[in-house]
N, C-alpha and C positions, 0 to 999 in steps of 0.2 A: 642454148648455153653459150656459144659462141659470139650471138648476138651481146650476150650479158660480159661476159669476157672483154669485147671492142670498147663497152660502154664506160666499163670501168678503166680501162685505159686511154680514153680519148678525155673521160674526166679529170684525171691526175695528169694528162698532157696541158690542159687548160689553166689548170692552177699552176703550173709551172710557168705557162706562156703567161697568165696575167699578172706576174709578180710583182712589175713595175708599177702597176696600176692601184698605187696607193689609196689611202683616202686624205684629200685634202684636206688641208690646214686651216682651222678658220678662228681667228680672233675673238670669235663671238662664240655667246652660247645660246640655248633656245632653255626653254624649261615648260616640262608639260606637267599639270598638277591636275590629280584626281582628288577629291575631298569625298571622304564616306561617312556614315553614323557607327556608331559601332556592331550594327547587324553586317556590314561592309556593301551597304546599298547607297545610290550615290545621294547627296545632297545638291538639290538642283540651285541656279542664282544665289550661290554664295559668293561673294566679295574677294576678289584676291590681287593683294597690292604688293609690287616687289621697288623696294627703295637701295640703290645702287650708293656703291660707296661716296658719288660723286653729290649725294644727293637729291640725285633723277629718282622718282616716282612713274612707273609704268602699273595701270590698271588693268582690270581684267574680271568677267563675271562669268562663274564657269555656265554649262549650259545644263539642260534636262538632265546629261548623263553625268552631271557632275565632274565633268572637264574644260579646262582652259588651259591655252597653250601661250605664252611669252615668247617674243623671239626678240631677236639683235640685244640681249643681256650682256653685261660685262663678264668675262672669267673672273672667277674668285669667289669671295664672301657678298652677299645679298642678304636684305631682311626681308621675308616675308611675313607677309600679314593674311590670315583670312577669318572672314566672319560671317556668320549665318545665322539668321534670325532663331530663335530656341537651340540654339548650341552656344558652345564656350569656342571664346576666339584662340585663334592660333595666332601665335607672336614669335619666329624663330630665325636665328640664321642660318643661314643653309648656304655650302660651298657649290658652288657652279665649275663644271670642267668647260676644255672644251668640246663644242655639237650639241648632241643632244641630253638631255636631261629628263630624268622622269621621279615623278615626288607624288606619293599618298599619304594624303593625313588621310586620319580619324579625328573627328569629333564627338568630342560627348556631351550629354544634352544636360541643356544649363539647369542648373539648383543647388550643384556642391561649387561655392566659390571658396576654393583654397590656392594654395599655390602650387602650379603645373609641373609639374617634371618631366622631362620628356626626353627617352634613352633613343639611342640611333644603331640598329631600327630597331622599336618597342613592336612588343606586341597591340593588339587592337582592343583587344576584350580579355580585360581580367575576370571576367565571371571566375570561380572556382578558385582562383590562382595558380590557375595552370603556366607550364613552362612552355612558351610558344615560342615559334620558329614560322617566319615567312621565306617563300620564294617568290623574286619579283619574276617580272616579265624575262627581264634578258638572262636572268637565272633558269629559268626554265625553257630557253630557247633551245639546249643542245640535249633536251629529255627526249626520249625515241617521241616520234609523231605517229607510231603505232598503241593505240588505245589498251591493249592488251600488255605488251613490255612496257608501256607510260606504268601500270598500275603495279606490272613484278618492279618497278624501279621504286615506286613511292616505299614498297612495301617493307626492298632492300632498305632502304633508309631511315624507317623506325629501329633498324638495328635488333629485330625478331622479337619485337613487343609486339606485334599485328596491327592489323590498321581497322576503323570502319572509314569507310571514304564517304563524304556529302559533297553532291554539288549544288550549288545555292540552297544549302539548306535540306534537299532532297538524297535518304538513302536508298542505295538499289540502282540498279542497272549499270550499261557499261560508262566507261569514263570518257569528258568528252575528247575530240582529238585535241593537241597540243596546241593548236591554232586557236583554237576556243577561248582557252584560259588567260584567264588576266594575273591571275592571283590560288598560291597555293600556302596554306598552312597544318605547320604540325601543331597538334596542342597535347601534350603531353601530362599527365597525373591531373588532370581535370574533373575537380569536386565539383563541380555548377550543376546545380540541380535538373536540367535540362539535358544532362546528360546520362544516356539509359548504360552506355558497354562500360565494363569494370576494366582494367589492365590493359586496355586495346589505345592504341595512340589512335586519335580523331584525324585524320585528314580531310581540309576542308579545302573544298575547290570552289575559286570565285571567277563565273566566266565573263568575258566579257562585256559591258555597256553598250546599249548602240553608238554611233560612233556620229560625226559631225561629214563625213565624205563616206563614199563606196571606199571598200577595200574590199580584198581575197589573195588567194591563195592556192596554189596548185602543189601537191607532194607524189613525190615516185620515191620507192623503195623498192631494191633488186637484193636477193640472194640465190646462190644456183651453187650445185657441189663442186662446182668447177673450180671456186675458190673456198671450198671448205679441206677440212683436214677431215679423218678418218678416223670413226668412233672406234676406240678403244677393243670395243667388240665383234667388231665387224668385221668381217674378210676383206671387205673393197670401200668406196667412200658409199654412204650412205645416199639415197638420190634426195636430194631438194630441190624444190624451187619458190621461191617466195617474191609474189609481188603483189605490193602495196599499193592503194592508189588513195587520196582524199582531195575532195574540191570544195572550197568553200569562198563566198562572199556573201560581206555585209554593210549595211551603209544605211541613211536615212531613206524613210518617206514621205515624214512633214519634217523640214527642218527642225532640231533642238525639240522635236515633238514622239515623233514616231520612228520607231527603227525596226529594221529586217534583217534577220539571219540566216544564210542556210548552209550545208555542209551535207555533202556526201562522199561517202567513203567506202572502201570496199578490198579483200582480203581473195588473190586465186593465188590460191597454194600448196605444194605438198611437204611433209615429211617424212623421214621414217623412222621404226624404232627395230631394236636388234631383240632377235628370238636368242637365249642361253639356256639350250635342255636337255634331258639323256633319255635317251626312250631305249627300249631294248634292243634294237637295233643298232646303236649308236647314238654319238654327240650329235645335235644339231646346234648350224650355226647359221640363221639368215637373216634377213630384213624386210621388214614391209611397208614399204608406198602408205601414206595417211595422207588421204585428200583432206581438205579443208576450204570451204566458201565461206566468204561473209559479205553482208550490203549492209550498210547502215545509214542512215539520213534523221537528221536533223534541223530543224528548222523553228524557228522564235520572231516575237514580237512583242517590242516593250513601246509601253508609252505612258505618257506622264498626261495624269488628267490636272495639275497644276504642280506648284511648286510643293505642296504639300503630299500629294498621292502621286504613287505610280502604277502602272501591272505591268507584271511579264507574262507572257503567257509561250508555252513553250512543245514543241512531238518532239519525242526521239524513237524509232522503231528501225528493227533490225533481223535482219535472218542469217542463219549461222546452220550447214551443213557440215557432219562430218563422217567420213566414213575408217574401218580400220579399226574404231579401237576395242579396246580390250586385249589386244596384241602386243605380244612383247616379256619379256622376260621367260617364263617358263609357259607361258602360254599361245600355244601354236594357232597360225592360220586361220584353220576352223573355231576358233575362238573369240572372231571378229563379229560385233557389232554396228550399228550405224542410228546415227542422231540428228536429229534437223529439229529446231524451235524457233520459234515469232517472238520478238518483246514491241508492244506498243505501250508507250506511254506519253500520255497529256500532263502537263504542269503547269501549275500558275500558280503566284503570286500577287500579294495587292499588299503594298509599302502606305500606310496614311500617319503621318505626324499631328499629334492628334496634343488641341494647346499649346503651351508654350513648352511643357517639358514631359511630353511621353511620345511615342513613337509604340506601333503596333505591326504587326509585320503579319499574314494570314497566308499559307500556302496548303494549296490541294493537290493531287495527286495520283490518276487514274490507272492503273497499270494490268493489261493484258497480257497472258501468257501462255505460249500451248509449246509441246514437247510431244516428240511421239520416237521411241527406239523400237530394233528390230536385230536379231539376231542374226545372223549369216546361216546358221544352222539349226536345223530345229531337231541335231539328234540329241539324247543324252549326253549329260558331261562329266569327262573323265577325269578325274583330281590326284596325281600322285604329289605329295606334299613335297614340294622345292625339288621335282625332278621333272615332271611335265604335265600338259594340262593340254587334252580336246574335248572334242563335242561344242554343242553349242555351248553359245555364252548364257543359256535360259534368260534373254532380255527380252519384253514385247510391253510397252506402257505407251497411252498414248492420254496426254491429263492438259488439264487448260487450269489457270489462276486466274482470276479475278480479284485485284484490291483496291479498295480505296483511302487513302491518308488525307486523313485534315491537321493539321497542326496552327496555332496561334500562340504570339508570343506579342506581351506589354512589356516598355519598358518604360519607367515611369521613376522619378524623382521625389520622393518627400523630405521634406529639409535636407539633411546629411546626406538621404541613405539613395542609393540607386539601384532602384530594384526592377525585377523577370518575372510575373508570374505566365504562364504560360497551360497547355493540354497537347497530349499526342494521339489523335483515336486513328487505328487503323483497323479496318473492317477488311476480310477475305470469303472472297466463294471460290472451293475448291472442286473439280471433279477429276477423279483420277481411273482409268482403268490399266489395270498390273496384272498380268500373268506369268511374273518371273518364274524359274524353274519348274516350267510346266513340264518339262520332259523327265525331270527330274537329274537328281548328282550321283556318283561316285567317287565315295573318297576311300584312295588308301594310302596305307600312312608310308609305303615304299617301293622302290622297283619288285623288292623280293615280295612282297605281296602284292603286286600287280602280275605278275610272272606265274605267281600262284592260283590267281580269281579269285582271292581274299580281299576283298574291301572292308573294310572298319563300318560304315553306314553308307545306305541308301536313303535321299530326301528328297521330298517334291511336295510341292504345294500344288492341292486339288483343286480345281474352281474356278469359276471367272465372276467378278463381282467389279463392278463399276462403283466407287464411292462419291458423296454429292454431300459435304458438310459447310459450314459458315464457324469464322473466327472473329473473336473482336478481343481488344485487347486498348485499353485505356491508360494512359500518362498523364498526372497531374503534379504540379510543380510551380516552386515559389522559391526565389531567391535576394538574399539583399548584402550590398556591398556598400561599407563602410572604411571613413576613415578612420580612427583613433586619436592618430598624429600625423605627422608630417612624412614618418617611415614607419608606419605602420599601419596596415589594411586588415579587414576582416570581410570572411564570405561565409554567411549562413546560406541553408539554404535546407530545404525538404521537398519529396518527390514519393507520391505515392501509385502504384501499377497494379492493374485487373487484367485476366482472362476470363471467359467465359467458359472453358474445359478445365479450369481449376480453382475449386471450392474453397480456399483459404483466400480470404478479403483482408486479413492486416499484412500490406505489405509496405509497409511505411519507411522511408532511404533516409536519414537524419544525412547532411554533410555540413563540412567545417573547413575551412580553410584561411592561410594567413597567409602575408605577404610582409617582409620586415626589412631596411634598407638603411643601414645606420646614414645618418647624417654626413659624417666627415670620413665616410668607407665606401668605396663601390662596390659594396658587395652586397648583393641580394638575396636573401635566403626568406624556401618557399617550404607549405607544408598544409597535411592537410590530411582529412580522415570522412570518409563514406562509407554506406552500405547500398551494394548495389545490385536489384533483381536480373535474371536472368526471362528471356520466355518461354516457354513451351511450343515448342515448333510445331507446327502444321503438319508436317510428314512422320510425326511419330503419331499423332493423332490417327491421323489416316491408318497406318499399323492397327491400331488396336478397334478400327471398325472395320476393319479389311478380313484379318484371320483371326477370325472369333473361333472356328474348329464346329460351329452350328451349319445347319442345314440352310442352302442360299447364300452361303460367305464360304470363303475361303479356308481350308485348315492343311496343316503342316504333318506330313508322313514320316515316319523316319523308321528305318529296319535296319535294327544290329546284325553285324554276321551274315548281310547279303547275301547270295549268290550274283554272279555277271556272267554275261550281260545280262541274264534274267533277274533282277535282285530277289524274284519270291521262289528260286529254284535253291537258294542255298538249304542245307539241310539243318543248319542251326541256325536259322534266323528267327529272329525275334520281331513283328510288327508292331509298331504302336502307332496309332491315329487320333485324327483330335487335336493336332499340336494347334496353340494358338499363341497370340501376344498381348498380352491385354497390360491397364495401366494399372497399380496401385489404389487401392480406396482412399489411403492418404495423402494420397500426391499433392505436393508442394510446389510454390516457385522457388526454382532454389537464388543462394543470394551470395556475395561477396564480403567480406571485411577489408576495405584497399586504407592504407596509410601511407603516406611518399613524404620525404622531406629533401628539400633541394634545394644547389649554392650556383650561386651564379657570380661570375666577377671577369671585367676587362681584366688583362694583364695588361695590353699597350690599346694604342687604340685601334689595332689593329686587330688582335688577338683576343679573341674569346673563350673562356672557361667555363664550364658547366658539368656539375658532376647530381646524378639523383638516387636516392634509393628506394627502393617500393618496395613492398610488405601485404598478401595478399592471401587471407586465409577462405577457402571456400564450403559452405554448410546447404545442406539438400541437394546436393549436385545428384545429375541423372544419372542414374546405372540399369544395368540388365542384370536378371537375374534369373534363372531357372528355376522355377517354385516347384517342379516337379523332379526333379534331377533326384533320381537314386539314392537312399545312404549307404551305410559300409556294408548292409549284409544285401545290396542293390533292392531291396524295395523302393518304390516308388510311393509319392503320394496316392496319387490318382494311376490304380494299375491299370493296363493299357491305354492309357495317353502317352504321347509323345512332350518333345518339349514343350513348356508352357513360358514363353518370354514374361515377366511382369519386370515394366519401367518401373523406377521406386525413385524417390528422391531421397538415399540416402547415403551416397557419396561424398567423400571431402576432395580439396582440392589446396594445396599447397603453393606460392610462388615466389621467391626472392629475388628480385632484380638490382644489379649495379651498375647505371651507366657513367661514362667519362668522356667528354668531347671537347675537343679544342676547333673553332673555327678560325681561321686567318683571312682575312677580307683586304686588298687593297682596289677600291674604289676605280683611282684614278687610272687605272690600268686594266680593271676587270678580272683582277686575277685571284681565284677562291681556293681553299685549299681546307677540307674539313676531315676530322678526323676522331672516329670514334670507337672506345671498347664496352660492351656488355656481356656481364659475366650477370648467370641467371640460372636458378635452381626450381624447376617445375615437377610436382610429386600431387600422382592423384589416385584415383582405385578403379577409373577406365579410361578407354584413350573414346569411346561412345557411348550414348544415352543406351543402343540396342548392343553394347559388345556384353558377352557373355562371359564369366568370370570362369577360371580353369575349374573350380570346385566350388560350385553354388552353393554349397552346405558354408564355407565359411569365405564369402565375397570380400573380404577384411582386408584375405591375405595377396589380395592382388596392388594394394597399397605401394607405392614404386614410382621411378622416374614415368612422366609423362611421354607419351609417344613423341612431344616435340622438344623432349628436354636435352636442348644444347648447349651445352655450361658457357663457353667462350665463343665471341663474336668480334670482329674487326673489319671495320668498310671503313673506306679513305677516298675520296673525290676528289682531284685537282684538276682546274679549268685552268688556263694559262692563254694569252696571246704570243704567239712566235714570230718570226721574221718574216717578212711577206705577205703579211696579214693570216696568215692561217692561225686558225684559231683551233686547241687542243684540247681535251676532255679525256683526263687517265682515270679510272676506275678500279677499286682491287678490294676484294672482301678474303677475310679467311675464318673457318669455323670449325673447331674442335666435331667429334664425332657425334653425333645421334645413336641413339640407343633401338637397342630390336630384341627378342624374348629367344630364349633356349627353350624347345619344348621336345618332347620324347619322340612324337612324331605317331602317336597312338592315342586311341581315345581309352585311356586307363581305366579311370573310371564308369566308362560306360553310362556317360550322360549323352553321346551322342554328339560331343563337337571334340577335332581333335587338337585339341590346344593344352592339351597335361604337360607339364613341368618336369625336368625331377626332384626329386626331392631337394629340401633347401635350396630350391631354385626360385627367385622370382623374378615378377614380370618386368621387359628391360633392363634388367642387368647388365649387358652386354653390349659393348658399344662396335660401331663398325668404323670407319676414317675422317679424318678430317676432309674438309675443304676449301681450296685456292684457287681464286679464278681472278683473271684483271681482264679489263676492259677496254679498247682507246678509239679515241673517234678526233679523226683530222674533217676543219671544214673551210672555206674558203669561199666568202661573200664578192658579190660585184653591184654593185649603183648603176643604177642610168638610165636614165627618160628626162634630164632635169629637175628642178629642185618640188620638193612639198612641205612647204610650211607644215603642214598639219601632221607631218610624220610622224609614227610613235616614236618616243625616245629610247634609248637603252635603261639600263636597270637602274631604279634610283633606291631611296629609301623611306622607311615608314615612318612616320611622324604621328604622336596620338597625344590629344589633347583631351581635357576634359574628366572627369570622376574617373579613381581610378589609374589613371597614367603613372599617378608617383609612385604607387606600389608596383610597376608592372617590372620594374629596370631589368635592364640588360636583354640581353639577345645572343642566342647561341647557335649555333649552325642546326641543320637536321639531325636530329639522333638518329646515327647508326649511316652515316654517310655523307649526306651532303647533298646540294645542286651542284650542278657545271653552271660554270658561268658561259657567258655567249653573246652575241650580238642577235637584235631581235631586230623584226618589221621595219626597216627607216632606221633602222636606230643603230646611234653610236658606231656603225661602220667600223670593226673590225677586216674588215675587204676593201676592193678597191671600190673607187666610187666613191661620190661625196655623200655626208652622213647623213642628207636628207635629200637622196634621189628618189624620185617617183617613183622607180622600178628596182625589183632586187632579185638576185639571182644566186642559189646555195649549190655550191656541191659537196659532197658529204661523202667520206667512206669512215666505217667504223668495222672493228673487229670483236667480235665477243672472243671470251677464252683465247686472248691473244697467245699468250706462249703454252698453250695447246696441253695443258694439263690436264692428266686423267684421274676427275674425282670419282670414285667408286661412289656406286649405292646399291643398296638391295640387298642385305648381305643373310644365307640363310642361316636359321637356328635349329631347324630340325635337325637332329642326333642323325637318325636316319637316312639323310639328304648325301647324294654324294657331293651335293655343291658347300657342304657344312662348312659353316663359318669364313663363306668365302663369296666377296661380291657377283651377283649375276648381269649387274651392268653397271653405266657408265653415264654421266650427266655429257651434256653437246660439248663434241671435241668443238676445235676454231670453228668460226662460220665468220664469214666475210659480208658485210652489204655493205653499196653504195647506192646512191639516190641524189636526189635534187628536189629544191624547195623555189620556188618561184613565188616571189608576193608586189602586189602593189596595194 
């Protein structure tokens, strides 16, 4: 800790000592130009001419990676020109600062000749008419370069829409590190048939190209309690220590041919979390140490078999240990568990430009997976409802994944129209072995019946059964993009989905979308209406081959009116055996109805407007259901069975969403400032496929705010350059309260879960606080080893050419926050040092929950509870790191 302590003050001693150590001045500019297709895969020997106001013509042909770099340009306005065989040419003017500079077109591929429009910076792909948002490079420079906070930042940033994340195309696994990425976009209310998640903002991550030199990169990240503050609940500071490490380089192997990547990264760290609980004894109040390891390595190779074809081909695997959880809140020590899992995965890609005017893009997808937990305790577990919790955690699984994804996508021009048909098949082999609650539970519903040896039920699941099943699940889809007129676009599109564990085949997703742009207005307004399937998960599957309640599977115990610790010593208990989980004969995919209509418009040219609304009604949604649950005079269906879980697909889902964002962008200084509110009203009849309804007799009444329903949302981003070269990133999010259930704290009905209401009460009603938290991170660059042409540039902007462009206009910051802006690799020199030094050097301190606010969470609802209607903990008081980023 001490060491950590020196480090961080020998750092801030550094930037202080290098203040003088500007970045020089140079008369000239460089300009680095990426050109893509609209998959955002590069176009290799494309043509790019930049003609200077003097009349000078400077040429250039980018390479395999679809890069070329310009240097000794004049400051100012420039035309550039680029063309590529089977695309539409780019013809624009583009302002030059001075250093460095960095510009991506898109091209789109030649057959609709109309007239180009092209907003700054547009988005790339109008498929759908979606509302998209790019971050470039230097935009995403001052994103954590921890893969785990990279993904809580994107997520903040949808403004609590959710995200799915792809990278190149690929969902699943973790994200890569921030070094990686070249390219991140939001796409937002996205009808394109190609697209399976309803209401979920798309986040698409584009990594890097091979590059024309070796580069890399060295990252350290330090945190220790030494400079943290003191959780809200805790008697003393919590212990942490957090340290980061990633190494990566990449550069050619055949020149303009072949390229190498590789990156290893890796996480020794602890945390801890605070125990809030009352045993009869007394209040407890401690904390417990959460170790955590991780390694991860990644490693790629792209290469181009001509100008026409490419492949990537790509491993990412990783290992991740943890120990500690299940600790925390009401749940004591002996309630610790521990977790270690493997992800290996193989990828590749194969890009062929196939004619003059289609492009096909083919990626696979290998993916291994093993998980194995273990309990800390293998005694019984004791459950006082929101007053304390031992015994073991009943955890012991130990299951491996196997899947395989093919996916293909054309894109293909006929006269007018630019169309995707595409297929998504992914194949899984499952085997899982579970022996959760083998010791079985105890619940009562208070200290006073703890005190007494009244427990409300005893449950255990008898048996040990290993499962070994296969999934497939198929996506087929067609879409086509037209123009009308000049401002106005149309996107049809249909997409039709199969399972193999569920019997209904018409699942057929009609969408529609427009795009409309009056002529003599900058105002774009967007809109658009789909249906869209959801899948049937893997692990609920598993459930209902697992505890079937038959001989050689698993079945569910449950005994009213216990006795403890013997629960078959009570002298009014009740056993029922047999419980099981099984699915529905009907079972559905369930589906979405999404509607969004959305306005886009410059105020200056600086200032961005963007406001949307979505409309999201949901039909077959999963629920749980006890088909066996008692009526009024407690009869049971099936007398002596236990609970009987059946999934059913007949749940709604409700969602209203409003967002409002303004971005402010000045270029020539790097300074962002975004800012945005979503107000959202989410109402369904479970918060899970397996949650169990208070009174299975009538599941209806559980209809209510969603477990994530938080009306109002606020994230604001400003990046800023200051004096001395230090460069700033302020962060601040605030969110109205989340909702939590009143329940009696007894199992009233005698179905055997203790989740009863009271009367006129329903589910979520009940909100617990808001939450305030800001953000800021001070960083401070330095140059030197001499100059490098080839350096990357700092952030430029997107340029998209081609079918499609003119409908796309305008451009708005990220919903629901924003990027930092920042100085990236070589680039743009915010530090000292000239802006295209061969070597670079970062120091970094950031603070989370800078002014040390204590947002409550947890809040209980049990009647019962002595902690009722009052928080049991507290989200991370300040925590402090500094670190440092080395690149050449």
């Amino acid at each position: 800790m001490r060491a950590i302590r020196t480090a961080a003050v020998v750092m801030l001693a550094l930037v202080a000592a290098a203040a003088p150590a500007l970045a020089q001045a140079t008369d000239q500019a460089q300009l680095r130009v990426t050109v893509l297709d609209q998959s955002g895969a590069s176009i290799p020997n494309a043509r790019v001419r930049v003609t200077t106001p003097a009349g000078a013509m400077v040429d250039a042909v980018v390479d395999q990676r679809g890069q070329a770099t310009l240097t000794r340009l004049p400051i100012g306005s420039v035309q550039v020109q680029i063309e590529a065989e089977g695309f539409t040419a780019f013809d624009r003017m583009i302002a030059l600062r001075r250093g460095n500079n960095n510009q991506n077109v898109t091209l789109g591929l030649a057959g609709i000749q109309e007239e180009i429009v092209v907003q700054n910076p547009a988005a790339d792909d109008t498929r759908g008419n979606s509302l998209t948002t790019i971050l470039e490079e230097d935009e995403i420079a001052q994103l954590s370069d921890d893969p785990d906070e990279l993904q809580a930042q994107l997520e903040a940033m949808t403004g609590g829409a959710g995200a799915v994340f792809q990278v190149d195309g690929f969902t699943g696994g973790r994200l890569p590190n921030r070094d990686e990425i070249r390219q991140i976009r939001f796409r937002n209310n996205s009808f394109s048939a190609d697209n399976h998640d309803a209401g979920r903002m798309r986040v698409e991550i584009i990594t890097r190209p091979g590059l024309t030199e070796w580069q890399g990169n060295a990252n350290l990240g330090l945190r220790s309690d030494v400079l943290n503050a003191r959780n809200a609940f805790a008697r003393a500071k919590t212990p942490e220590q957090f340290r980061r490490f990633n190494l990566g380089i990449r550069g050619p192997i055949v020149q303009n041919q072949t390229s190498f990547r590789l990156n290893v990264g890796g996480n020794r760290s602890f945390d801890s979390t605070t125990i809030v609980a009352l045993q009869p004894g007394g209040r407890i109040a401690d904390q417990v140490k959460r170790p955590f390891d991780q390694t991860n390595v990644s490693a790629g190779i792209e290469h181009a078999f001509s100008m026409n074809q490419s492949l990537r081909l790509e491993y990412r695997g990783g290992e991740d240990s943890r120990q500690n959880l299940g600790v925390g809140d009401f749940n004591l020590t002996e309630r610790a568990y521990q977790r270690s899992s493997t992800d290996h995965r193989v990828r590749t890609s194969l890009q062929s430009v196939l004619g003059r005017s289609a492009l096909n893009n083919v990626r696979f997808e290998w993916n291994f997976e093993e998980s194995a937990s273990a309990s800390a305790s293998a005694a019984p577990a004791v459950i006082v409802i929101d007053a304390f919790s031992n015994g073991g955690a009943g955890v012991a699984s130990d299951g491996s994944t196997r899947t395989l994804q093919i996916a293909d996508d054309v894109d293909f021009t006929v006269g007018r129209h630019a169309m995707r048909a595409g297929l998504l098949l992914e194949a899984g082999a499952y085997r899982n072995l579970d022996a959760r609650n083998a010791a079985g539970t105890f619940t009562f519903g208070s200290l006073d019946a703890f005190l007494a040896g009244a427990p409300d039920t005893f449950t255990q699941r008898l048996g040990q059964l290993e499962t070994a099943f296969s999934q497939y699940q198929l996506g087929l889809y067609w879409q086509d993009d037209f123009r009308l007129s000049r401002s106005f676009s149309m996107s049809l599109g249909v997409r039709h989905e199969l399972q193999n564990h569920l019997g209904d085949a018409a699942n057929l997703m009609p969408r529609v979308g427009f795009t409309f742009t009056p002529r003599r207005l900058r105002t774009t307004l967007r809109g658009g209406y789909g249906i869209f399937h959801d899948w049937y998960d893997a692990s609920l599957h598993d459930q209902t081959l697992r505890v079937t309640g038959e001989a050689g599977a698993q079945r569910d115990i449950l005994i009213l009116d216990p006795g403890y610790p013997d629960p078959a010593g009570g002298t009014a208990a009740t056993v029922l055996g047999s419980g099981r989980v099984q699915a529905a004969p009907d079972l559905r995919m369930p589906y979405v109805h999404q509607a969004s209509i959305g306005l886009e418009r410059p105020i200056t040219p600086t200032l961005m407007l963007q406001t949307s609304y979505m409309f999201m009604r949901g039909r077959n949604q999963l629920r749980a259901r006890n088909v066996n649950a008692p009526d009024a005079s407690g009869v049971r269906p099936e007398p002596g069975v236990g609970t009987v879980t059946q999934i059913e697909s007949t749940g709604r889902s409700a969602t209203d969403r409003l967002n409002v964002s303004a971005t402010f962008r000045m270029p020539e200084r790097r300074n962002f400032l975004n800012a945005s509110y979503t107000w959202s009203n989410n109402r369904n009849h479970a918060n899970g496929a397996l949650s169990l309804p208070a009174d299975s007799n009538n599941p209806d009444a559980e209809w209510g705010p969603a477990g994530q329903d938080v009306r109002h949302r606020f994230n604001a981003m400003f990046n800023v350059g200051l004096p001395l070269g230090v460069r700033a990133n302020i962060s601040g999010s605030a969110q109205s309260a989340g909702p939590y259930t009143i329940t009696t704290g007894r199992d009233d009905n005698r179905d055997g879960v203790s989740n009863d209401r009271p009367a006129g009460v329903g589910r979520n009603t009940s909100r617990g606080a808001g939450r305030v938290e800001m953000n800021l991170r001070f960083s401070r660059g330095f140059g030197f080893g001499g100059s490098n042409d080839g350096a990357q540039g700092g952030g430029g902007q997107v340029f998209i050419a081609g079918p499609g462009a003119a409908a796309d206009g305008g451009q708005g910051g990220p919903p629901g926050g924003g990027p930092p802006g920042g100085d990236r690799q070589g680039g743009g020199g915010f530090g000292g040092g000239g802006a295209t030094e061969r070597f670079r050097l970062e120091f970094y301190v950031q603070a989370f929950n800078v002014l040390n606010r204590t947002n409550f969470v947890n809040f209980s609802g049990n009647l019962l509870s002595p902690f009722f209607g009052t928080p049991t903990s507290a989200s991370q008081a300040r925590r402090v790191e500094v670190g440092m980023q080395f690149r050449f």
